[in-house]
VEXDREN-2710 file (C-alpha; in Angstrom, 1 decimal):
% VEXDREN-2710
k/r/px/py/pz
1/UNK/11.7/35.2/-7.6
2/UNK/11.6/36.2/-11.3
3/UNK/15.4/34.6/-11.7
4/UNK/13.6/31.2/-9.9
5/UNK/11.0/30.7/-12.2
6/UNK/12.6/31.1/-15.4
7/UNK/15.5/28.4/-14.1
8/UNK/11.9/26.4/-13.7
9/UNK/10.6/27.4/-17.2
10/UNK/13.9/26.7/-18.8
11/UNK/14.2/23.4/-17.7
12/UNK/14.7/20.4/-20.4
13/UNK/12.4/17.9/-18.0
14/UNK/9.0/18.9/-16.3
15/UNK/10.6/17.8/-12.8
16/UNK/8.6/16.1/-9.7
17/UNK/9.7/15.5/-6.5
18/UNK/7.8/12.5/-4.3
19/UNK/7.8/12.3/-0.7
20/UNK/6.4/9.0/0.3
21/UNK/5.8/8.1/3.8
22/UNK/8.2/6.1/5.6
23/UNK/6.3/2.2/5.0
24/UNK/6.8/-0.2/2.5
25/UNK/3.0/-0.1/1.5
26/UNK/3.6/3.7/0.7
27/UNK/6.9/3.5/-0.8
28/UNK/5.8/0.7/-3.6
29/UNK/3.0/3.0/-4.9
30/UNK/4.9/6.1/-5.0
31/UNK/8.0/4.3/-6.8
32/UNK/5.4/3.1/-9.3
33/UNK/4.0/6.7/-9.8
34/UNK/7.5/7.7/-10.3
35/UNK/7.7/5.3/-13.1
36/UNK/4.5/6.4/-14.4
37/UNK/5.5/9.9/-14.5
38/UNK/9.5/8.8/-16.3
39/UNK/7.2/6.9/-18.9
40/UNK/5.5/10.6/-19.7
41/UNK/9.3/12.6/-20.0
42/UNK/9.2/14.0/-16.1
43/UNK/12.4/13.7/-14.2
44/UNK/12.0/12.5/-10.8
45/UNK/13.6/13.3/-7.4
46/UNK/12.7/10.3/-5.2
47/UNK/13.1/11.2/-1.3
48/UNK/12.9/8.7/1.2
49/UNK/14.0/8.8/4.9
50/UNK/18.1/7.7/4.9
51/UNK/16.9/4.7/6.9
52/UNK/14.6/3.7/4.0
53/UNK/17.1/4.8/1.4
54/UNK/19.5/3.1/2.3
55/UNK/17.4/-0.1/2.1
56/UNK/16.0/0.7/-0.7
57/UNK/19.2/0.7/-2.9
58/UNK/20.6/-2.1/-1.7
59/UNK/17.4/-4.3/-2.3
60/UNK/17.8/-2.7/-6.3
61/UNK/21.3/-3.8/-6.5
62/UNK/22.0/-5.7/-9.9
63/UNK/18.4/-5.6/-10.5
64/UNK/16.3/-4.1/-13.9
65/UNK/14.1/-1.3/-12.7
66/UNK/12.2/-0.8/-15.6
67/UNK/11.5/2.6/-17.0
68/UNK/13.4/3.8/-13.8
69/UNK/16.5/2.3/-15.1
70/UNK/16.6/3.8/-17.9
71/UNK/15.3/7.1/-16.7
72/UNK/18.6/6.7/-14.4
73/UNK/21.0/6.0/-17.7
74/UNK/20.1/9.3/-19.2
75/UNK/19.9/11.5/-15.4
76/UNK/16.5/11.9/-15.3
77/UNK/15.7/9.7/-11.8
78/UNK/17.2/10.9/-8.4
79/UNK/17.5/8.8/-5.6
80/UNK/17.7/10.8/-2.2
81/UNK/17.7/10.5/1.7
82/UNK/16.9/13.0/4.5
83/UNK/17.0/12.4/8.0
84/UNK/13.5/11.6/9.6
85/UNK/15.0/13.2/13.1
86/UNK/15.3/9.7/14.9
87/UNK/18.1/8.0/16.6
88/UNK/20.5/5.7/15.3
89/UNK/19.0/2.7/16.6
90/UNK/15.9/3.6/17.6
91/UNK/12.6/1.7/16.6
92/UNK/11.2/3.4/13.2
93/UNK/7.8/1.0/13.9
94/UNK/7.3/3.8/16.7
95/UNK/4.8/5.7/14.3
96/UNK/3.6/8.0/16.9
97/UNK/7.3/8.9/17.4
98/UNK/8.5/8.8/13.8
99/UNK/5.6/11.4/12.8
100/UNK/6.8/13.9/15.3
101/UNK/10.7/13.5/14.4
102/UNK/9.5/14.0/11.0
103/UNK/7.4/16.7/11.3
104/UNK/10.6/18.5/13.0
105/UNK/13.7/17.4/11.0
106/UNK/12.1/17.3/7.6
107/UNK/11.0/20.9/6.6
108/UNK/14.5/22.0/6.5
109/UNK/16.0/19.6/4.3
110/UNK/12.5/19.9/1.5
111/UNK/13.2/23.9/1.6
112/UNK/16.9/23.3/0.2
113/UNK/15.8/20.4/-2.1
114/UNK/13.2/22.9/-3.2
115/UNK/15.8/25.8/-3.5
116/UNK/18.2/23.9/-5.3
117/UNK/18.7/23.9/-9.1
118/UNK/20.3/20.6/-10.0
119/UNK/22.6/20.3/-12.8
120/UNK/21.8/17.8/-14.6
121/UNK/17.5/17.9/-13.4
122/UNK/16.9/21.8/-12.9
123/UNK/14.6/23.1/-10.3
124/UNK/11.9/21.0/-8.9
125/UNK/8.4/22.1/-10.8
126/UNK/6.3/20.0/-9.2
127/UNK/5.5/18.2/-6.0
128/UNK/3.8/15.0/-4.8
129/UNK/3.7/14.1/-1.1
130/UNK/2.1/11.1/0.8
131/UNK/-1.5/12.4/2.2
132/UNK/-0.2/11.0/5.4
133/UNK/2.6/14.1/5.3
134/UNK/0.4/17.0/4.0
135/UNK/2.5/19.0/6.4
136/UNK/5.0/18.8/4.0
137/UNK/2.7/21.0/1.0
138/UNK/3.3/24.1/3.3
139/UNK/6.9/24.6/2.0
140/UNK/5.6/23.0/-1.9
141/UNK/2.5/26.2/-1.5
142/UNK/4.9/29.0/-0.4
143/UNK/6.7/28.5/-3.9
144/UNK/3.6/28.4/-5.7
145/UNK/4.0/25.0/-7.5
146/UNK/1.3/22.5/-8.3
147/UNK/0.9/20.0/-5.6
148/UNK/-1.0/16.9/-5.6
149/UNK/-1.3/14.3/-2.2
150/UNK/-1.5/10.6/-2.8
151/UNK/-3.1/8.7/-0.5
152/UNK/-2.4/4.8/-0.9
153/UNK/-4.5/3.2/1.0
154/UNK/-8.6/2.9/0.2
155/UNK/-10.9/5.6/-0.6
156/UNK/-13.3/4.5/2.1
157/UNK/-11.2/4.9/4.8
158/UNK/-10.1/8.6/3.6
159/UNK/-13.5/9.4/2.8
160/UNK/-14.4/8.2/6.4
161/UNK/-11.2/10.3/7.5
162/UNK/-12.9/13.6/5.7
163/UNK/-16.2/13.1/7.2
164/UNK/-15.0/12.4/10.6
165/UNK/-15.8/15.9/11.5
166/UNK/-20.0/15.2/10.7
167/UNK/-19.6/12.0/12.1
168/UNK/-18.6/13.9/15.2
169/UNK/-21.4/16.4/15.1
170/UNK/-23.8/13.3/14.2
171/UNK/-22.7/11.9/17.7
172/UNK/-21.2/8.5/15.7
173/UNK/-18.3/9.2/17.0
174/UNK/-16.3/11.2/20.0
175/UNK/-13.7/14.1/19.6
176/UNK/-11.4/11.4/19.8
177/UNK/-12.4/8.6/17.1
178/UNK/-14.3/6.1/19.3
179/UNK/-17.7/4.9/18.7
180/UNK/-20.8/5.9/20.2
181/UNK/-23.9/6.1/18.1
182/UNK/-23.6/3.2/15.8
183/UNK/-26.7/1.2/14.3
184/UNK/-26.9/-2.3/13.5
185/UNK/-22.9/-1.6/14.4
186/UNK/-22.7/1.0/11.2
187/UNK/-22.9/4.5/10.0
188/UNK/-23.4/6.3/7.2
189/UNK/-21.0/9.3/5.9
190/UNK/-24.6/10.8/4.2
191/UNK/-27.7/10.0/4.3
192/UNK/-28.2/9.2/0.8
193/UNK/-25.1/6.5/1.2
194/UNK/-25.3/3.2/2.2
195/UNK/-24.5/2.1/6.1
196/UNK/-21.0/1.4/6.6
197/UNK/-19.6/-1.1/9.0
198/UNK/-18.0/0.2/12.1
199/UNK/-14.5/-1.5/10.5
200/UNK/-14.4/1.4/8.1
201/UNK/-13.3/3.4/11.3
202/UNK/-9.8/2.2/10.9
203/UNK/-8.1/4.1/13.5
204/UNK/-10.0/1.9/16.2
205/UNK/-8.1/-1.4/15.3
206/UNK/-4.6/-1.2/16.4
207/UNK/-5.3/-3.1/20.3
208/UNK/-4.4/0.6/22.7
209/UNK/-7.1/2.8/22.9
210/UNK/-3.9/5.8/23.7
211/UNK/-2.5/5.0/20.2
212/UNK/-5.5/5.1/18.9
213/UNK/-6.9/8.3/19.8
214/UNK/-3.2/9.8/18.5
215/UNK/-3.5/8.3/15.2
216/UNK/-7.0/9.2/14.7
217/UNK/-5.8/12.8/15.2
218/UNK/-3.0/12.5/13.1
219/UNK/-4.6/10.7/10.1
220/UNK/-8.0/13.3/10.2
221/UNK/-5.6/16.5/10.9
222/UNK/-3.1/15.3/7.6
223/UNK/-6.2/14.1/5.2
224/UNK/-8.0/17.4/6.2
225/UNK/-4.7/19.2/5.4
226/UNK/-4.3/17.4/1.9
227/UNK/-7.5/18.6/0.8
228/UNK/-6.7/22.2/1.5
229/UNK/-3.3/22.6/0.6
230/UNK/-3.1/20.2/-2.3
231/UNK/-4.1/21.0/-5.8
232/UNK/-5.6/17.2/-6.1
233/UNK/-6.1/14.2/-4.1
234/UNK/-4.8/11.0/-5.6
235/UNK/-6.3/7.7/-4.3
236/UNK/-4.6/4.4/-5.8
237/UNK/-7.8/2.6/-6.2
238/UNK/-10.7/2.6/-9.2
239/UNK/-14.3/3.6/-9.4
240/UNK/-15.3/-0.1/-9.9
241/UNK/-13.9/-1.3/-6.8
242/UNK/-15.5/1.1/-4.6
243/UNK/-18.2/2.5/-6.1
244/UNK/-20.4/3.6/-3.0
245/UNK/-17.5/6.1/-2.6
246/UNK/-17.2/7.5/-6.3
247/UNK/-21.3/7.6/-6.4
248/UNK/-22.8/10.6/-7.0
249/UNK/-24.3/10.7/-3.4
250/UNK/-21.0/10.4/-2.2
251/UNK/-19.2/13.6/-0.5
252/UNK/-16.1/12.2/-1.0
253/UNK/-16.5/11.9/-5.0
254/UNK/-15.3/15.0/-6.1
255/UNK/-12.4/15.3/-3.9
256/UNK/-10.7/12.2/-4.2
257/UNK/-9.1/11.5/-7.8
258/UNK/-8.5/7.1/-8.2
259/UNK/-5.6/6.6/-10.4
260/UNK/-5.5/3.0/-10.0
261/UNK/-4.8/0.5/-9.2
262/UNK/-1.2/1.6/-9.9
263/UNK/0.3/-1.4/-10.8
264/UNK/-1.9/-3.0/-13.3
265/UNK/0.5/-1.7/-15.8
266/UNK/1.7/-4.1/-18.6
267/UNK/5.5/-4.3/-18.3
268/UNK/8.1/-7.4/-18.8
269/UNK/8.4/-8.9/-15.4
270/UNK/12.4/-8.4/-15.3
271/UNK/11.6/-4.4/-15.4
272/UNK/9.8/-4.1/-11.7
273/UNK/9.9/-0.5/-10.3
274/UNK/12.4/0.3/-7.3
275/UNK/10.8/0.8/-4.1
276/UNK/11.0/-2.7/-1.9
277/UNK/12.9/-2.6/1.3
278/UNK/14.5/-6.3/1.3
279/UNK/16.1/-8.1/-1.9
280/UNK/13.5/-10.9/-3.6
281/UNK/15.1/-14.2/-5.2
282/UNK/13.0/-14.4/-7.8
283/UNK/14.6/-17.4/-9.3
284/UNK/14.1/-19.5/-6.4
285/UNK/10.4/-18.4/-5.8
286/UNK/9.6/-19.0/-9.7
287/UNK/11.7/-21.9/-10.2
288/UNK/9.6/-23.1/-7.2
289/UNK/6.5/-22.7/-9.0
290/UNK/7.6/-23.7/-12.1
291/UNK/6.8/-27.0/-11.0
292/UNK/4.1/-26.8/-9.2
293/UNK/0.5/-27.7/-10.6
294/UNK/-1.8/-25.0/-11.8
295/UNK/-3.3/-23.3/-8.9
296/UNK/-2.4/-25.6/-6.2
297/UNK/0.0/-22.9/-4.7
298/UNK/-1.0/-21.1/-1.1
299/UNK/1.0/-18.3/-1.5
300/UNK/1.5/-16.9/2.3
301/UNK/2.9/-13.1/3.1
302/UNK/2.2/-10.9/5.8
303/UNK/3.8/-7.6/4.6
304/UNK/6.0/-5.5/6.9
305/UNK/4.9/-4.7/10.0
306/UNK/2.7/-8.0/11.2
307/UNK/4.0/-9.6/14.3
308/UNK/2.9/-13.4/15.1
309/UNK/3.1/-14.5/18.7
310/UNK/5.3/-17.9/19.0
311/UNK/2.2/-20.1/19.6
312/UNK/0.2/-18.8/16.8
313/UNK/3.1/-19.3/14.1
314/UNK/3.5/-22.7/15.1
315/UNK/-0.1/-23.5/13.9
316/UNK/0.2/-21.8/11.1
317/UNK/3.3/-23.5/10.6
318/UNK/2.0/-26.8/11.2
319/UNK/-1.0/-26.2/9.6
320/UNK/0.7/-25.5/6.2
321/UNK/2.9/-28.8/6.3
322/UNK/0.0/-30.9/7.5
323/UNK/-2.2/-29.4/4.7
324/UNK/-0.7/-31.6/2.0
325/UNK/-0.4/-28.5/-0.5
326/UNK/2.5/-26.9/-2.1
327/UNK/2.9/-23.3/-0.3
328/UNK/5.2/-20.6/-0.8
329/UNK/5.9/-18.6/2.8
330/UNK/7.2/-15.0/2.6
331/UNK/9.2/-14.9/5.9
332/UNK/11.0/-11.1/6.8
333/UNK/14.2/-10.8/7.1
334/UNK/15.9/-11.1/10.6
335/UNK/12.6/-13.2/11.8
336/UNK/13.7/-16.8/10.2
337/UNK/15.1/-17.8/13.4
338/UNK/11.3/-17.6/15.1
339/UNK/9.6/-20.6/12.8
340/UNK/9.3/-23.8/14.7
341/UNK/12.1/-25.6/15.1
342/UNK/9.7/-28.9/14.5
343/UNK/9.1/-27.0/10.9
344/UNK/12.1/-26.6/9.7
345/UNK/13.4/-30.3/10.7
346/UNK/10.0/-31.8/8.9
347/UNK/10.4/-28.6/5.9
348/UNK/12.6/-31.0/3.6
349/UNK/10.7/-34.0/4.2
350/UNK/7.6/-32.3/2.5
351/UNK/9.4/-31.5/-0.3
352/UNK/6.6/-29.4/-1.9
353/UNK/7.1/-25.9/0.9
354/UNK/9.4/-23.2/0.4
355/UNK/10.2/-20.2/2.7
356/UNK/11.8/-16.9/1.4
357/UNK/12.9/-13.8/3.1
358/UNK/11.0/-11.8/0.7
359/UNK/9.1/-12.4/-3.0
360/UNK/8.5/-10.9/-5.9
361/UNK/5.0/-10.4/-5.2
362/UNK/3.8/-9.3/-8.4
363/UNK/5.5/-11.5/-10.6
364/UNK/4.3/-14.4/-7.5
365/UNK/1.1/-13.8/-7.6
366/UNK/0.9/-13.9/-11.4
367/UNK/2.3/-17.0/-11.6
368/UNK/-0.5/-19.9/-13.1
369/UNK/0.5/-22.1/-10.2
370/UNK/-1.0/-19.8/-7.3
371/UNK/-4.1/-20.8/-6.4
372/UNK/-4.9/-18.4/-2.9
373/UNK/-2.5/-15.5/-1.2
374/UNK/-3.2/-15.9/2.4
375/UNK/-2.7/-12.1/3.7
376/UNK/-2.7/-9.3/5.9
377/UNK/-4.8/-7.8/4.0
378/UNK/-2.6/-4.4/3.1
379/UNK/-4.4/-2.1/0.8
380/UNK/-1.3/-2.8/-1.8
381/UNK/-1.6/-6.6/-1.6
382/UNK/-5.0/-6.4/-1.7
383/UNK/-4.9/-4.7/-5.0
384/UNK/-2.5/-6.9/-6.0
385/UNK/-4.5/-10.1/-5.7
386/UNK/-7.3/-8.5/-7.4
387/UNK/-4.7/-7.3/-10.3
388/UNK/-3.9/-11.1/-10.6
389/UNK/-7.5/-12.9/-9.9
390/UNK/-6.1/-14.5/-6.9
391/UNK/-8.7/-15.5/-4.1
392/UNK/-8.0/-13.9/-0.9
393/UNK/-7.2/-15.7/2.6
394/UNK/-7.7/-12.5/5.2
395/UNK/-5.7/-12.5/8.4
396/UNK/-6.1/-8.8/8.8
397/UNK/-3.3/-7.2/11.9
398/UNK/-3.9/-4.1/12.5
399/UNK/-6.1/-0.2/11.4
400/UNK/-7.4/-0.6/7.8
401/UNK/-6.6/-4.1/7.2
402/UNK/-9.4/-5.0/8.9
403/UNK/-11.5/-2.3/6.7
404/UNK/-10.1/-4.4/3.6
405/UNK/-10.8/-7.7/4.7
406/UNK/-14.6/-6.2/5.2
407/UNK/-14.3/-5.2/1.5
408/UNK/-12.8/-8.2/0.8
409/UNK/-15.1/-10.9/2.3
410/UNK/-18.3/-9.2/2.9
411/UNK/-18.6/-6.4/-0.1
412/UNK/-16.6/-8.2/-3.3
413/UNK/-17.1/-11.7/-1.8
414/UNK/-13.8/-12.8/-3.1
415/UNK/-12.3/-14.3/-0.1
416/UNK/-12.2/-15.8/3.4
417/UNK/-11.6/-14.6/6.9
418/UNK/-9.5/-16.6/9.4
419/UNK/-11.0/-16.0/13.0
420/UNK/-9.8/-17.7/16.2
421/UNK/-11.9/-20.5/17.4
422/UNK/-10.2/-20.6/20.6
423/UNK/-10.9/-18.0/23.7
424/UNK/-7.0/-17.5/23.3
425/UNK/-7.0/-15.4/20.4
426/UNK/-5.3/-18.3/18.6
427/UNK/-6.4/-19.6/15.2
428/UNK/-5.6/-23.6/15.7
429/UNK/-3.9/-25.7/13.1
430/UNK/-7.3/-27.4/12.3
431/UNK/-9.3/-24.3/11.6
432/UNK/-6.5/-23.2/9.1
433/UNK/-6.5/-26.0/7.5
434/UNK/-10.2/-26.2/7.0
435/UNK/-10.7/-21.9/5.6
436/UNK/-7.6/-22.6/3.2
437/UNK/-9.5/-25.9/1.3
438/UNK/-12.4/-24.0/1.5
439/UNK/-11.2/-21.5/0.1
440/UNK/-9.4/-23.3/-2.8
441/UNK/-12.0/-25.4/-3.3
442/UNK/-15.0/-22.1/-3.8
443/UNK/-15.7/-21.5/-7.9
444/UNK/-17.7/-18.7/-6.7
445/UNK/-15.0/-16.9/-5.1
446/UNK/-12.7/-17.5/-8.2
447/UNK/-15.3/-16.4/-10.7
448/UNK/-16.1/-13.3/-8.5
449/UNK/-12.3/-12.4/-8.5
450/UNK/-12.4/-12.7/-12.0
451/UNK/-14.6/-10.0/-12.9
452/UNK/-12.7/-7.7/-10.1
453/UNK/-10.0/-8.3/-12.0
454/UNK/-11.2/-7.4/-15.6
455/UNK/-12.6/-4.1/-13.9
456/UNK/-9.1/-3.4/-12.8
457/UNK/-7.4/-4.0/-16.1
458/UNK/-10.6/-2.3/-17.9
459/UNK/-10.0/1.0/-15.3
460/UNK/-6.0/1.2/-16.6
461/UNK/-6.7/0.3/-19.9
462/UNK/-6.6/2.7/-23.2
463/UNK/-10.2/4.4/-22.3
464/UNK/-10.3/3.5/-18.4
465/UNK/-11.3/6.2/-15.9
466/UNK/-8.0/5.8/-13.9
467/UNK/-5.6/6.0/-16.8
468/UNK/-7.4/9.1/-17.9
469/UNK/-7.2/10.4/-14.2
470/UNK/-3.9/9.9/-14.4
471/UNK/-3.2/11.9/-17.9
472/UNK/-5.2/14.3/-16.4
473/UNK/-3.3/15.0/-13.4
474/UNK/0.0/14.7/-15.4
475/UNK/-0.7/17.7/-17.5
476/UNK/-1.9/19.5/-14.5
477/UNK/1.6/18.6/-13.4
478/UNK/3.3/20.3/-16.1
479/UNK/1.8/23.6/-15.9
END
């Protein structure tokens, strides 16, 4: 053991290995914590699942990855797949399933990766894993080097996650995560908070009560686990934007470290981190808004996962042509061929719509011709639009989206929910239409999402709490 940590010692690089969870909206966080960490000297071993991997480099082909590019010139970045313990073929949006292959096939590889004193990086010295994997800090613990958990999604719902054990012996909620004692449809996490709405139990919004009750289990069990076995508890968020949960009355204050929001940081936009799953054609998308007026783009993306039944995405569809506005529609990969056929015959006759596979969302959302991001409300775009000022259009999907659109609409007041106005579930053509001018239209919203925004710059900025956070942790790191 003595041999082990002198190879450590004697290494030229302090050298961190990440282990993000296996979603987009985990992977872009950690990849820009990676690029943080290059910035400081670290070298970095980046592990994705080989699924993920191998999207993951061939959306970075031929493309400038900032201070991860050059980190790779001179050896110090590390790009590496394990097996997640799934089936070729099988469906990786199976969560419930991909957690349990994981937790099996996993372990094994990290102990080697953990063992092994690379040529060119050394030994890995230090360890961050998704909170969502805190299983993973056993094998980080037995070798006895610092650990920190990130979790990238809000504070709130984690610090709901760590008090779901009071909330159980309060009778707010059962063994399993469902309601039962709310008030005015709230809680409180202490009594000295203020109420929260029911939303902030996230685990309760994914439509199967079965899946539900697993993922509150999973989520409470990992969170609980990060807290124990990791040295700190990273949240990409800032003080400002949730400051019920960084109070002083707050349990949750002195366990959870915000470091963000992690990509405020000031970089030329052709040096983007690595981390998206699907290439961007970022000259179509800004040649696009090039010319288009200032902020009369509806910029729409729905992230990942979200799934739109036929019916409903030929109102949104509609509603987006019929609107009159310039728009910009992120569309995934493989799902083109769903849009209306009606759309994409009336799509050049507009002349002022464009649909993408995927965008440069950053660099989109920054542009001066964006005038409202109609989204799904994921913690990372959320952030995002509050990085860049841009007013919020919520059309939340699933688990803590809908604790973000609460934020979002009823706590920051810097957007507008979509809701069905039809017993159907379906949100018509008419009602979109109507919430999207409103929405560009409202000076209160945009003034609103102007001081959010400062905050968030402020927060990263040479004396912001975040950036010192995130020194501090860094030299943690190191030791």
């Amino acid at each position: 053991m003595a041999a082990a940590d002198d190879a450590r010692t004697a290494a030229p690089h302090p050298h961190a290995l990440l282990l993000p969870y296996p979603a987009q909206g985990h992977v872009i966080p950690f990849m820009e914590l990676a690029d943080r960490l290059l910035d400081r000297g670290f070298a970095v071993t980046f592990v994705n699942t080989e699924f993920n991997h191998r999207r993951v480099v061939v959306a970075a082909a031929g493309r400038a990855l900032g201070a991860a590019a050059a980190a790779a010139c001179d050896g110090r970045l590390r790009l590496l797949g394990v097996a997640d313990g799934m089936g070729y073929g099988e469906d990786r949006d199976n969560l419930v399933r991909l957690n349990v292959c994981m937790q099996e096939a996993m372990p094994p590889r990290l102990d080697a990766l953990l063992d092994a004193d690379d040529e060119r990086l050394g030994r890995v010295t230090c360890v961050v894993v998704d909170a969502g994997m805190s299983w993973a800090l056993d094998a980080v613990k037995r070798r006895g080097l610092p650990a920190a958990a990130l979790w990238p999604a809000s504070a709130a719902v984690l610090a709901v996650l760590l008090g779901a054990k009071k909330l159980i012996r309060d009778g707010v909620i059962d063994d399993d995560g469902a309601p039962v004692k709310l008030e005015n449809n709230s809680f409180r996490l202490a009594e000295s908070m203020p109420a929260m709405d029911a939303v902030f139990l996230a685990w309760n919004y994914m439509g199967n009560r079965d899946a539900e009750r697993m993922v509150f289990h999973y989520l409470t069990t990992t969170a609980w686990a990060a807290v124990v076995k990791a040295d700190v508890v990273l949240c990409n968020t800032f003080a400002d934007l949730e400051p019920d949960i960084f109070g002083p009355h707050s349990p949750a204050a002195t366990t959870i470290l915000p470091i963000g929001p992690l990509r405020t940081w000031q970089r030329r936009t052709s040096e983007a981190p690595a981390g998206h799953f699907w290439r961007a054609d970022d000259e179509a998308c800004l040649s696009f808004l090039d010319a288009q007026a200032h902020g009369s783009v509806a910029y729409v993306a729905f992230g990942s996962l979200t799934v739109m039944s036929p019916a409903q995405l030929q109102e949104l569809a509609l509603a987006l042509l019929a609107s009159g506005r310039p728009f910009l529609w992120v569309f995934r990969p493989g799902l083109a061929a769903e849009l209306p056929a009606a759309f994409m015959d009336l799509l050049p006759r507009h002349g002022r719509g464009k649909v993408v596979e995927w965008a440069p969302q950053e660099k989109v959302l920054a542009h001066p011709a964006v005038g409202c991001f109609l989204t799904h409300c994921g913690w990372n775009s959320t952030l995002e639009g509050v990085r860049h000022g841009v007013p919020l259009l919520c059309w939340p999907y699933f688990t803590d989206q809908f604790t973000n659109q609460a934020y979002i609409c009823d706590m920051w007041r810097v957007g507008l929910r979509i809701v069905p106005n039809n017993s159907d579930g379906i949100v018509t053509k008419e009602r979109i239409m109507e919430r999207l001018e409103s929405l560009m239209c409202d000076s209160g919203v945009k003034e609103r999402m102007k001081r959010l925004k400062d905050l968030a710059e402020r927060s990263m900025g040479t004396e912001g709490q975040s950036l010192k956070n995130l020194d501090t942790f860094m030299e943690s790191m190191r030791k």
